[in-house]
C-alpha positions in Angstrom: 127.4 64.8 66.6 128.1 63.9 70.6 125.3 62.5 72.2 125.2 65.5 74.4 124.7 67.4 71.4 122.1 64.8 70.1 120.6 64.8 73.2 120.0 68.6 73.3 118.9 68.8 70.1 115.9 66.2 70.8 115.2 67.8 74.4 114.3 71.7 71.9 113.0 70.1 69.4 110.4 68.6 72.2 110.1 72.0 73.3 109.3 73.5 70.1 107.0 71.2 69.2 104.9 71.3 72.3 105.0 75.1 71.9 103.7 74.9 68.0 100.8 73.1 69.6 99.6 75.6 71.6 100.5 78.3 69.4 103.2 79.9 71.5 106.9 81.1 70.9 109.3 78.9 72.6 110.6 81.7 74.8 107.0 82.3 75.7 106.2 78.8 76.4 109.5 78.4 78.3 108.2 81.0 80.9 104.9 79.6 80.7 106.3 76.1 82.3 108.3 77.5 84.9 105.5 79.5 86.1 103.4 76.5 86.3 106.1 74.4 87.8 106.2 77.4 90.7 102.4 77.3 91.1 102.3 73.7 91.4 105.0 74.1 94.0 103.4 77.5 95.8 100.5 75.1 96.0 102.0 71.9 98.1 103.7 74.3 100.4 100.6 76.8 101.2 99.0 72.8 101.9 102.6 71.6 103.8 102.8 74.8 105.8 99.3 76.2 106.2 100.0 79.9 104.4 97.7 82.6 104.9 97.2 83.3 101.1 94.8 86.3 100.0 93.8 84.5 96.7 91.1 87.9 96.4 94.6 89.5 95.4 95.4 86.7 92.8 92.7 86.9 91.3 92.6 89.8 89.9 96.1 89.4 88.9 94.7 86.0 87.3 91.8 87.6 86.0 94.4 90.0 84.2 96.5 87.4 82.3 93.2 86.0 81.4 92.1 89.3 79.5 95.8 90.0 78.2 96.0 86.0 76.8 92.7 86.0 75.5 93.6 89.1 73.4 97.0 88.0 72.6 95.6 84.8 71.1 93.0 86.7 69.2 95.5 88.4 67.3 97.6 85.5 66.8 94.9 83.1 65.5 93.1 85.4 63.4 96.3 86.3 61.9 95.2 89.9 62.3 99.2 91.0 64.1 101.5 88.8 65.0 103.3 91.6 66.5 100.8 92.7 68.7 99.9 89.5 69.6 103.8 88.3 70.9 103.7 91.6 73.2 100.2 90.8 74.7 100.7 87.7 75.4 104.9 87.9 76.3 103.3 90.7 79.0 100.3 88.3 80.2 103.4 85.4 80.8 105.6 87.8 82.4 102.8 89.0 84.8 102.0 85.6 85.6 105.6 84.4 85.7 105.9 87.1 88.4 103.3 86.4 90.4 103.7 82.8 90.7 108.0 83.1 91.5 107.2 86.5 94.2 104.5 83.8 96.2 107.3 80.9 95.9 110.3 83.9 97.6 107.7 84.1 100.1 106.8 80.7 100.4 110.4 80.4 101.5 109.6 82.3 104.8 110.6 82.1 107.6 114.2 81.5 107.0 115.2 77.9 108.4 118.9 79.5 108.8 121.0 83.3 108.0 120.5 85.3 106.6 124.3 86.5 106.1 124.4 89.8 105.5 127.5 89.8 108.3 129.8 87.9 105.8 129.2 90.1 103.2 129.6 93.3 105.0 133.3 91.6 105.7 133.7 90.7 101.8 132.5 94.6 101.2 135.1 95.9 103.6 138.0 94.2 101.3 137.2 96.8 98.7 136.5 99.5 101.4 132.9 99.9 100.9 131.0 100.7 104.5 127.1 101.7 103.8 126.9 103.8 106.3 129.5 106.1 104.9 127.3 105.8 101.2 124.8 107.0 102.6 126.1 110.0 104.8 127.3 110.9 101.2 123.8 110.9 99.5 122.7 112.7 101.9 124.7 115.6 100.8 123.2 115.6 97.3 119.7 115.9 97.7 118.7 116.3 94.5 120.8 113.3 92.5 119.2 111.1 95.5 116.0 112.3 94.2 116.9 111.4 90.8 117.9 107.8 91.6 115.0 106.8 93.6 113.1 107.4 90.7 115.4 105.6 88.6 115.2 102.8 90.9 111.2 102.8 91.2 110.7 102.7 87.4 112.3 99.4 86.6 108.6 97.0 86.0 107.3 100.1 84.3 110.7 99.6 82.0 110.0 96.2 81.6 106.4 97.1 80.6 107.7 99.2 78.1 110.6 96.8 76.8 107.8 94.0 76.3 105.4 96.4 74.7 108.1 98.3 72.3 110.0 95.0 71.0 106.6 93.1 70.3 104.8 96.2 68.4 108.1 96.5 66.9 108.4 92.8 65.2 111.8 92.5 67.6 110.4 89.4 68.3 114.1 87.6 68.9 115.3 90.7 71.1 111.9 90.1 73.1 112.0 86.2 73.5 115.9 86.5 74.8 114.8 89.3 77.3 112.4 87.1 78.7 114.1 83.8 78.7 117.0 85.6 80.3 114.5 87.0 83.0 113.1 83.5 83.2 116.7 82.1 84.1 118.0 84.5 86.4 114.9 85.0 88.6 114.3 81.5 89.3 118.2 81.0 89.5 118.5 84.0 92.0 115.5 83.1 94.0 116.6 79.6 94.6 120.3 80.8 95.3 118.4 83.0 98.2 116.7 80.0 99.3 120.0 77.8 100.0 122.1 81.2 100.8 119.6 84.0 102.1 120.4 87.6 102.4 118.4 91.0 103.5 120.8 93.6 102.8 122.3 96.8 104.9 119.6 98.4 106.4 119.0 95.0 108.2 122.2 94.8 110.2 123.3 99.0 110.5 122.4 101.8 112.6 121.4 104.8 110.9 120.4 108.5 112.6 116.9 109.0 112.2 118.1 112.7 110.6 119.3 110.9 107.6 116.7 108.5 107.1 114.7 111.3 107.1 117.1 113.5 104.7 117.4 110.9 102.4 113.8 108.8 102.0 115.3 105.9 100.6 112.5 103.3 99.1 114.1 100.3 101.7 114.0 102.6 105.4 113.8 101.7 108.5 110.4 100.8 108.8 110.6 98.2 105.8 114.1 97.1 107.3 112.3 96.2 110.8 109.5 94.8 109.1 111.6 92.8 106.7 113.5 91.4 110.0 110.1 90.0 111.1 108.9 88.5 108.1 112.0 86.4 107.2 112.1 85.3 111.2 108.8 84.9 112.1 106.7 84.5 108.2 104.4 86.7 107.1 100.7 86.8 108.7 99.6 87.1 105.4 100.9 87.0 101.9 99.3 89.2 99.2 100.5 90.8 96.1 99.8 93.8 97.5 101.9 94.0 100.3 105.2 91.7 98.3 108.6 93.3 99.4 112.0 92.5 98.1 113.3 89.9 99.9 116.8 89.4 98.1 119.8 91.3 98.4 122.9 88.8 97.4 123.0 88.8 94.1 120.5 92.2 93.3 118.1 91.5 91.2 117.4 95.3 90.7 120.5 94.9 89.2 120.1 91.7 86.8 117.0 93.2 85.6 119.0 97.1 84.7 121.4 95.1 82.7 119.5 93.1 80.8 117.1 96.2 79.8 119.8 97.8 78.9 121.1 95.0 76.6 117.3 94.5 75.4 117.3 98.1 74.2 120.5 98.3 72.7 119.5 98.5 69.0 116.9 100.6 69.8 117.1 104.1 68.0 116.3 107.2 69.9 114.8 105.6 72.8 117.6 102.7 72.9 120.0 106.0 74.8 117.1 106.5 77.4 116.9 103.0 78.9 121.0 102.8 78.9 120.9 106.0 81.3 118.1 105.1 83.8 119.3 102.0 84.2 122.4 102.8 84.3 121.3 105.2 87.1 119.7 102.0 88.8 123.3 100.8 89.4 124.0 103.1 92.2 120.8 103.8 93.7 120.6 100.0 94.7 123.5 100.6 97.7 121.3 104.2 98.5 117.4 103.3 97.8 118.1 99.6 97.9 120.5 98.7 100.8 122.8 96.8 99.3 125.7 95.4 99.9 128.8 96.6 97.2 128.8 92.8 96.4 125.5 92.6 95.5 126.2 94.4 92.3 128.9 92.5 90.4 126.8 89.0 91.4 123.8 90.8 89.5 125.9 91.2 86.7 127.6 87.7 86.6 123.5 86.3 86.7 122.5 88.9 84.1 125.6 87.6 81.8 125.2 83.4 82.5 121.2 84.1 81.5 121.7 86.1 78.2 124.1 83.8 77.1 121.8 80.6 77.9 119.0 82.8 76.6 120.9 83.2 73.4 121.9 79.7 73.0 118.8 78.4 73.5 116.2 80.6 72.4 114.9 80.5 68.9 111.7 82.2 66.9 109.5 80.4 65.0 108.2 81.8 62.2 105.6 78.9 62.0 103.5 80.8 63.9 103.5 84.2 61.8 103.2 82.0 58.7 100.4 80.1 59.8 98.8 83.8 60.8 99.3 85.0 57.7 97.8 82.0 56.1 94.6 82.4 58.4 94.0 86.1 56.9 94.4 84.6 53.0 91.9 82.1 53.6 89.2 83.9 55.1 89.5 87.0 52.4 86.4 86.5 50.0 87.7 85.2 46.2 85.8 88.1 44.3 88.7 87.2 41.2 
């Protein structure tokens, strides 16, 4: 064995350890640490730059991955479901995982140079993709834009479900590669805006006010304007109320359809559902999403570099359910 490889190996088996002891999943505890690696972060820069943080907001978000934890450790300690237990507390780390990376994105602000949505209009032009002209075409079909909006709006309630479904399920190794793959590719993507940041379409094109209006795309005007203030001037305030989507380059709405479609592949019946809306999500980021064309195959390269890291590195321990089952035998009565 290299010492690369030996290396590696000592660097999980660290991991998994420290998970075992606080009687979490590696995947799960994996999120966990990033999360807290972004608070501590969000933390020096609200001191460094003085951010007006409505921590009202955060709390109750806080006060919600309490509850869901709290639960989630109840069933996994008492041995009463392991299954229920990985989905309440995979959906506890995911809610605080988001949290923590959305305040670091807008931490960020305001941009210290870009954003360069200019360049990639030019690289969109080379496979003759102009947004105005994608949208002048929406606005023909009425109802499909209808349809995609929708689509586009439903991917955290997706994700929601996925988490939910694969825990109750006992997919527990579907579930920990979902979120270590979501783990990856939103602190990769969010760290790539930092270095290279980008607002998308509606922040650098004209549209008539007729077909903003025909349309009702989620990102109009008003959230283009207001997105050009924030990323030049910083937001007055930053709640979780009020988070918008900073990133266009790669789409992230995009990152996350592929891998919920990958998550629900073996799923029967319902597996078909997710692979349609999302699939539906594809094209509604360049109409409901301002995107550039380019946006969408750098999603899918980040969607494809976190599974496969996500697969390499992610394993279930069945130490845990053991040691659950265990807890149940030894508190039953002997009446023998």
């Amino acid at each position: 064995m290299s010492l690369n490889k030996k290396t590696e190996t000592i660097h999980m088996q660290t991991s998994s350890n420290l998970a075992r002891k606080i009687n979490l999943q590696q995947a799960e505890f994996t999120m966990l640490c990033v999360a807290v690696f972004a608070l501590i972060i969000n933390f020096c820069l609200i001191l460094v730059k003085g951010a007006n943080v409505d921590y009202a907001g955060y709390l109750g978000i806080a006060l919600t991955v309490c509850m869901l934890s709290s639960i989630g450790y109840f069933y996994r300690l008492s041995g009463r479901s392991e299954n229920i237990a990985s989905g309440l507390l995979c959906a506890a780390i995911f809610i605080f995982f988001s949290a923590c990376l959305s305040l670091f994105n807008y931490l960020l602000l305001p941009l210290a140079h870009g954003p360069y949505d200019l360049m990639l209009a030019e690289w969109d032009s080379l496979f003759g993709y102009h947004w105005p002209d994608i949208m002048a075409l929406a606005a023909q079909y009425p109802f499909f834009t209808t349809v995609l909006k929708f689509a586009y709006m439903s991917t955290m309630l997706q994700f929601a479900m996925l988490i939910a479904i694969l825990g109750l399920s006992g997919r527990k190794q579907d579930l920990h590669v979902m979120i270590t793959s979501v783990t990856i590719t939103a602190t990769l993507t969010i760290c790539f805006w930092g270095l290279f940041p980008t607002t998308g379409t509606t922040t650098i094109h004209e549209l008539p006010q007729s077909l903003w209006d025909q349309i009702g795309p989620t990102v109009d005007r008003a959230y283009a304007l207001d997105l050009i203030s924030i990323v030049r001037n910083g937001p007055s305030v930053i709640t979780p109320t009020e988070i918008r989507g900073l990133i266009a380059f790669p789409s992230y709405h995009a990152v996350l359809a592929f891998t919920a479609m990958y998550a629900a592949w073996n799923l029967r019946f319902i597996g078909p559902i997710f692979f349609v809306v999302n699939l539906l999500i594809l094209p509604s980021i360049f109409v409901h999403g301002g995107h550039h064309f380019v946006d969408l195959p750098a999603g899918f390269l980040m969607f494809v570099l976190g599974t496969v890291l996500a697969k390499k590195f992610t394993t279930t321990d069945n130490h845990l359910t053991v040691t659950a089952t265990n807890a149940v035998t030894q508190s039953k009565p002997n009446i023998a």
